[in-house]
C-alpha positions as a printed NumPy array, in Angstrom:
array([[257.591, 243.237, 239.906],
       [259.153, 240.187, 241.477],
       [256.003, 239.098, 243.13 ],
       [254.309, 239.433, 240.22 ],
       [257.032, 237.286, 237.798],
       [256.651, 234.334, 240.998],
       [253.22 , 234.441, 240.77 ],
       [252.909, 234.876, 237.502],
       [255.378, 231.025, 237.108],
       [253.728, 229.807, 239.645],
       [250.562, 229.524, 238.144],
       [251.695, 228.503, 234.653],
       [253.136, 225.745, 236.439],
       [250.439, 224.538, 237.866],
       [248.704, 224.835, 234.301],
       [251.42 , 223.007, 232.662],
       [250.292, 218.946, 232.404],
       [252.432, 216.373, 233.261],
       [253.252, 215.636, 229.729],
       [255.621, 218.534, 229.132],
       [257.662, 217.29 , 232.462],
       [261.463, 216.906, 232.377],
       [262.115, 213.25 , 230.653],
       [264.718, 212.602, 234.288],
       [261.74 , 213.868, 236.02 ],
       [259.405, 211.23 , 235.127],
       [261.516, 208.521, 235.051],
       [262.504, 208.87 , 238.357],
       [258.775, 208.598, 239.464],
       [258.183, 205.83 , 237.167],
       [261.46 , 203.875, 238.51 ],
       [260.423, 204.823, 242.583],
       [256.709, 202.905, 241.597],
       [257.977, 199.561, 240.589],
       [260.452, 199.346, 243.084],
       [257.255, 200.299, 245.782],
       [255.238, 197.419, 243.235],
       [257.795, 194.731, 243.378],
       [258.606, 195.285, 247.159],
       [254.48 , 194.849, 247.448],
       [254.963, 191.348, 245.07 ],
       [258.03 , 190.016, 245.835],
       [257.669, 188.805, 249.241],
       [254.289, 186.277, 248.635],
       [256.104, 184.746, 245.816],
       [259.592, 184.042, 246.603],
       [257.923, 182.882, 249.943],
       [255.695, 180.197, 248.042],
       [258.338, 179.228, 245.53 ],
       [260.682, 178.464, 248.812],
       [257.765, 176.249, 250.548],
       [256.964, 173.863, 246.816],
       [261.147, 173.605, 247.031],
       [261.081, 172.462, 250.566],
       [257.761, 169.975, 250.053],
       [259.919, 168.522, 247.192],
       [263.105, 167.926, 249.128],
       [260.661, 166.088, 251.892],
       [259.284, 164.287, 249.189],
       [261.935, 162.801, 247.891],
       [263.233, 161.939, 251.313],
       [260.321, 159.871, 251.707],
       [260.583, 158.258, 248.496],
       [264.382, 157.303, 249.159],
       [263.697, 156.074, 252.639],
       [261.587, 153.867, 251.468],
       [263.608, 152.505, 248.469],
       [262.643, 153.972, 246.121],
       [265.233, 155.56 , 244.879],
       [264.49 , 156.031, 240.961],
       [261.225, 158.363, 242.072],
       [263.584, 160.466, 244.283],
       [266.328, 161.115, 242.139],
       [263.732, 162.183, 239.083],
       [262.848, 164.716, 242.122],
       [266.121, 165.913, 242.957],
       [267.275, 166.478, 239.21 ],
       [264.402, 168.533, 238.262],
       [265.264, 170.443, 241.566],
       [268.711, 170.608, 240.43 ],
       [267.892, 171.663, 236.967],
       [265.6  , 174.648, 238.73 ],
       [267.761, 175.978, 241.136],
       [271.371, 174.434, 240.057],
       [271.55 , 174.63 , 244.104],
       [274.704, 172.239, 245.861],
       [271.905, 170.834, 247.677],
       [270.147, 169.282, 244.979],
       [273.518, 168.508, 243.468],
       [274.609, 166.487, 247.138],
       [271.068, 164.94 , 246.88 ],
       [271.603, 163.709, 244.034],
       [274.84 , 162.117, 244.551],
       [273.727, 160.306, 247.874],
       [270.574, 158.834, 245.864],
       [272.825, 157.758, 242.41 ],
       [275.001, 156.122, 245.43 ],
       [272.307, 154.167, 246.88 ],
       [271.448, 152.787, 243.313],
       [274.938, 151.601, 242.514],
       [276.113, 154.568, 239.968],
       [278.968, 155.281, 241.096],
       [280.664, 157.266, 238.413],
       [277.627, 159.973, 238.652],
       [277.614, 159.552, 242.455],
       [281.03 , 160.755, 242.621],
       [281.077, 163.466, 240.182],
       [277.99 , 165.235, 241.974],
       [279.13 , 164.746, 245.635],
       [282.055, 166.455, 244.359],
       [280.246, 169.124, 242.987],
       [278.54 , 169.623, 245.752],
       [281.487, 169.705, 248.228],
       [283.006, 172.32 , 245.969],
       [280.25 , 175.136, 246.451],
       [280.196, 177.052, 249.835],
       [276.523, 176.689, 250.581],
       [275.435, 176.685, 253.975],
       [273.44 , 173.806, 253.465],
       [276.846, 172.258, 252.71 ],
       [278.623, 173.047, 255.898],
       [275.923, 171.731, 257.589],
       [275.996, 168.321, 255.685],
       [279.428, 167.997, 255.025],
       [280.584, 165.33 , 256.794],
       [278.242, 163.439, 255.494],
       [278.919, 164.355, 252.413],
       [282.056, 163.22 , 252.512],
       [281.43 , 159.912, 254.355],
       [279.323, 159.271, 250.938],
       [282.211, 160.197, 248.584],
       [284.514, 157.706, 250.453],
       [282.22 , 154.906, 249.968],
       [281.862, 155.711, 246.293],
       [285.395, 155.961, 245.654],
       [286.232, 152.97 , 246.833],
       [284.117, 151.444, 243.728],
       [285.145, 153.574, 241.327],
       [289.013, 152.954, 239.58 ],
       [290.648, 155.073, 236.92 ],
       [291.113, 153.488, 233.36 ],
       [293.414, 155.238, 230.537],
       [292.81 , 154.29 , 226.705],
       [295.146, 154.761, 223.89 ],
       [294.302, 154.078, 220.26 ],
       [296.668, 154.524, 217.333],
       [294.108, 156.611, 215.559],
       [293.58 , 160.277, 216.84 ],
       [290.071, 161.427, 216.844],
       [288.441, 157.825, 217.515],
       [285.543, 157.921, 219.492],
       [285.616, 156.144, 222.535],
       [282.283, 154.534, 224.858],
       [282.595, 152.553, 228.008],
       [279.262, 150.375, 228.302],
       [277.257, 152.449, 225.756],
       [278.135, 155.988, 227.315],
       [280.379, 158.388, 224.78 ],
       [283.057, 159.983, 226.694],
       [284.943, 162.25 , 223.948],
       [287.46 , 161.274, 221.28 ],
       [291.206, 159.76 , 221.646],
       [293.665, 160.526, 223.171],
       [292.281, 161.893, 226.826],
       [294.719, 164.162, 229.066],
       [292.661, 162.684, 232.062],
       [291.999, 158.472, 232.615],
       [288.175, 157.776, 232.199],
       [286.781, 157.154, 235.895],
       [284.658, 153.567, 235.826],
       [283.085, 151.227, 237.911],
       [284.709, 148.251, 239.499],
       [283.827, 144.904, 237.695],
       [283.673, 144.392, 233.91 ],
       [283.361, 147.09 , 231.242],
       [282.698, 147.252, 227.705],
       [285.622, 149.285, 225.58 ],
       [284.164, 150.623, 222.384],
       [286.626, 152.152, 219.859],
       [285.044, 153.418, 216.128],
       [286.607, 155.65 , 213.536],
       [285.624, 156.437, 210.439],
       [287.03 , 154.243, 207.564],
       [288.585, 151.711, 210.329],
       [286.879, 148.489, 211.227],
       [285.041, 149.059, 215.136],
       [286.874, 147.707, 218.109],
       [285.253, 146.073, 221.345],
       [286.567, 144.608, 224.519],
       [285.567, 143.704, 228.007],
       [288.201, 144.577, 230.515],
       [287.98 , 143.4  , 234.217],
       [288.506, 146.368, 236.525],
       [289.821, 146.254, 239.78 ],
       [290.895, 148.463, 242.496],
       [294.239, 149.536, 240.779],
       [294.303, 151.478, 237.363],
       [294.38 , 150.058, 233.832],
       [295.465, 151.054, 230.329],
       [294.119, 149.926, 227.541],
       [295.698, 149.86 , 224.125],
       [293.764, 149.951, 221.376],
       [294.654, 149.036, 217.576],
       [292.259, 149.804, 215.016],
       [292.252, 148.171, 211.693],
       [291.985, 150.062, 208.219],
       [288.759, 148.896, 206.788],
       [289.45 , 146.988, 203.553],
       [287.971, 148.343, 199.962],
       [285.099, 147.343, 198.747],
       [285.305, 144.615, 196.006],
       [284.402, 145.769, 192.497],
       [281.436, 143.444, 191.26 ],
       [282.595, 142.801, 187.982],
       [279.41 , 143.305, 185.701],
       [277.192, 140.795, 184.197],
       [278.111, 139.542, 181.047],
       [275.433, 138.833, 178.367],
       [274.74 , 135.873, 177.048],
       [275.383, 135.261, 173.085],
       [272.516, 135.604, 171.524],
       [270.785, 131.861, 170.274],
       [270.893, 130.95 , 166.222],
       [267.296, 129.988, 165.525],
       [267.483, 126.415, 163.707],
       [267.842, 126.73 , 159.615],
       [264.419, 125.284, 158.398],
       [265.386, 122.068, 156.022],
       [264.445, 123.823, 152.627],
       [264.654, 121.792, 149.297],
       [266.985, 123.546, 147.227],
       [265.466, 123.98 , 143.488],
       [267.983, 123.398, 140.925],
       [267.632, 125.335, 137.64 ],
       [268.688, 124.367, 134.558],
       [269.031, 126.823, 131.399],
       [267.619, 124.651, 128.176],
       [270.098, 125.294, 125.409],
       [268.62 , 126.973, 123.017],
       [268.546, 130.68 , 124.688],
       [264.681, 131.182, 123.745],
       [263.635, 127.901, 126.046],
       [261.924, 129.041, 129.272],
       [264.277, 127.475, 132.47 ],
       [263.366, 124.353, 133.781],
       [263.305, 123.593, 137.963],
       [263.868, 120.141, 139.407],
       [263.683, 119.612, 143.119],
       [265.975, 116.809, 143.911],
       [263.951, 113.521, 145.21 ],
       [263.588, 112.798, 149.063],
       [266.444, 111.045, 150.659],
       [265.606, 107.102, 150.413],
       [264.015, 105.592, 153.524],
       [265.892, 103.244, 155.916],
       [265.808,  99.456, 154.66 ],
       [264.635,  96.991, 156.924],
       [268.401,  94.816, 156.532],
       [268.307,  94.257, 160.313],
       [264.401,  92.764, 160.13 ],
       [265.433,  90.629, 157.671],
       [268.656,  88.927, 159.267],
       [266.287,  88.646, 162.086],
       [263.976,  86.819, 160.357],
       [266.547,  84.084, 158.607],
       [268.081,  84.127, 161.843],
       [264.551,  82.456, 163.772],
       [263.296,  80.047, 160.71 ],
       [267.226,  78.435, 160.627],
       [266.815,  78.006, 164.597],
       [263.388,  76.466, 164.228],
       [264.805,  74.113, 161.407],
       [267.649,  72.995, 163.399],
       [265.294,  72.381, 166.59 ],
       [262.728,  70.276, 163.979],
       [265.879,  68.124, 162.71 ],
       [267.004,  67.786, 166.343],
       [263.598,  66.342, 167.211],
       [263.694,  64.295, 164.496],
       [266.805,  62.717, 165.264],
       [265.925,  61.471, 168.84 ],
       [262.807,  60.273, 168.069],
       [264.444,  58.049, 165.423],
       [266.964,  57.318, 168.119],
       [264.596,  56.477, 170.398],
       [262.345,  54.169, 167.928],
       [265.505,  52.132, 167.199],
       [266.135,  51.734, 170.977],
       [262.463,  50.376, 171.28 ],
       [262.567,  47.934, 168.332],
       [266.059,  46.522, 169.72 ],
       [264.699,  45.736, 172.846],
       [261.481,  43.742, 171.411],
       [263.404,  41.913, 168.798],
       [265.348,  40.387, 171.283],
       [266.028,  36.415, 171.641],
       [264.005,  34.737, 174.183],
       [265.589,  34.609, 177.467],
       [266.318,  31.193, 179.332],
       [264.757,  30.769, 183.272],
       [268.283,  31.585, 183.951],
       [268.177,  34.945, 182.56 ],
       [265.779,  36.017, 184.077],
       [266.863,  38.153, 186.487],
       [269.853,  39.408, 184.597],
       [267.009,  40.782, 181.839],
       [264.633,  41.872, 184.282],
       [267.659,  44.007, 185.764],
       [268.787,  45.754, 182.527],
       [265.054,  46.513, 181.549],
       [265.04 ,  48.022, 185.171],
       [267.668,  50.703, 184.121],
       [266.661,  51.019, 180.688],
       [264.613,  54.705, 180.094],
       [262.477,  52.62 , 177.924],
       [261.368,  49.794, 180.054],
       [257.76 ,  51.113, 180.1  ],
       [256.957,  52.462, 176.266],
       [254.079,  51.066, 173.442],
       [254.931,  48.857, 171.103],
       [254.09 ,  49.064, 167.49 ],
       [251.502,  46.885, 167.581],
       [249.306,  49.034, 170.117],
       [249.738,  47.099, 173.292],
       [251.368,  48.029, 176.827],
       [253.84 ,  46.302, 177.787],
       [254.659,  46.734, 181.56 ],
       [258.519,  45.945, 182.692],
       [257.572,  42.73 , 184.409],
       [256.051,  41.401, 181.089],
       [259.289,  42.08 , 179.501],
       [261.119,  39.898, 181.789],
       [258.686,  36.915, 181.461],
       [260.147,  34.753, 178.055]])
């Protein structure tokens, strides 16, 4: 009977698939053949990934040897952003070193000393000798502002808001302070660093309010000119029966021509005057000419005396009445 039952579970066993298992059962198995899978895997991959990592690091040696640093570091921070390894971090701060940024040079070669990393014990003292040479560039700088919250930048780099419990870490040599807040006019300064530290104070300015643009005003509107319209004046005839009667006052006389005239007057009494003028002197004159003729006759004695007052008389050279010239030599002769 006990044979029998053994056999008889035996076999239905062996008839029973795989499907109607125990669930731990088949996990187990399924658990035991990726471990056997990955163990397969694992090794050719890790063991590749390890070799690209170490033909970068050479790589970037090269590159940094031969100064060119800004190839190498691109190297070493996409190896550092892979692995987050303190070798890629002490890398890094060696190459940032050799291109003068200090600030970055000094907070990843103190990164890097931080981790235990065998790589790191190996390179330590170099490490080290680096981060002495970059501190000695590097200077601490505190900034205070009277307005909490302000944003502060030193050359163009935001480091957090106002006030800091730490002083910012910056490069020897000039650096540019920028201080902005909302609703307070910006702040900028260049401070000179040197070896020991600096503060900074900082007073920002309330931004003034905007001016209200007093609005436009409108211009009165323009009269258009009255037309000149004849007024009609009506009349009412007296008997009531009589139709009304219009008359439109005559036009306004024109202007006389008063000034024209005294014009006028005033040129023909000028011309008369000028005609009685001429007149005058050439009666004058005729009277002059007939005294001068008329004269006596002069003696041999006289001579000269007459021939020197016809000399400076104006009319010692005229016409006589009687038609002929008369010269003022034939004058003189009696």
């Amino acid at each position: 009977m006990g044979r029998r039952s053994w056999a008889r579970r035996a076999c239905t066993r062996a008839e029973t698939p795989a499907l109607f298992y125990p669930v731990g059962a088949r996990a187990r198995f399924s658990v035991q053949g990726i471990a056997v899978m990955v163990s397969l895997t694992a090794g050719p991959v890790w063991a590749q990934t390890h070799e690209s990592v170490d033909e970068d690091y050479s790589r970037a040696s090269r590159l940094r040897r031969d100064h060119r640093p800004e190839e190498a570091l691109v190297i070493y921070q996409r190896l550092y952003d892979l692995t987050r390894a303190s070798r890629a971090q002490g890398q890094l701060g060696i190459t940032e070193a050799q291109m003068g940024r200090w600030v970055r040079a000094e907070e990843h070669l103190v990164g890097s000393l931080a981790e235990p990393d065998h790589w790191v014990g190996q390179h330590r003292r170099d490490l080290e000798s680096a981060l002495e040479s970059v501190r000695a560039n590097v200077t601490d700088l505190v900034v205070a502002c009277n307005v909490a919250g302000a944003t502060l930048r030193i050359d163009g780099t935001a480091l957090g808001t106002l006030p800091r419990t730490t002083p910012v870490r910056v490069p020897l040599g000039p650096v540019v302070i920028d201080v902005v807040a909302d609703h307070y006019e910006p702040h900028r300064r260049t401070v000179q660093m040197t070896a020991r530290p600096s503060r900074v104070e900082v007073t920002l300015v309330a931004e003034l309010p905007a001016a209200a643009t007093p609005p436009a005003r409108e211009a009165p509107p323009v009269a258009a000119p009255t037309p000149l319209v004849a007024r009609a004046i009506t009349i009412n005839a007296a008997a009531p029966e009589g139709p009304a009667v219009s008359v439109v006052p005559p036009p306004p006389p024109a202007p006389t021509g008063g000034l024209v005239r005294t014009l006028a007057w005033a040129g023909l009494t000028s011309g008369a005057a000028l005609v009685i003028a001429g007149a005058v002197a050439h009666a004058y004159r005729e009277s002059q000419v007939n005294g001068v003729y008329n004269a006596e006759p002069c003696s041999p004695t006289d001579t000269q005396t007459r021939s020197l007052a016809l000399s400076r008389h104006p009319l010692r050279a005229e016409h006589r009445s009687d038609g002929e010239h008369l010269s003022g030599t034939a004058l003189v002769a009696c």
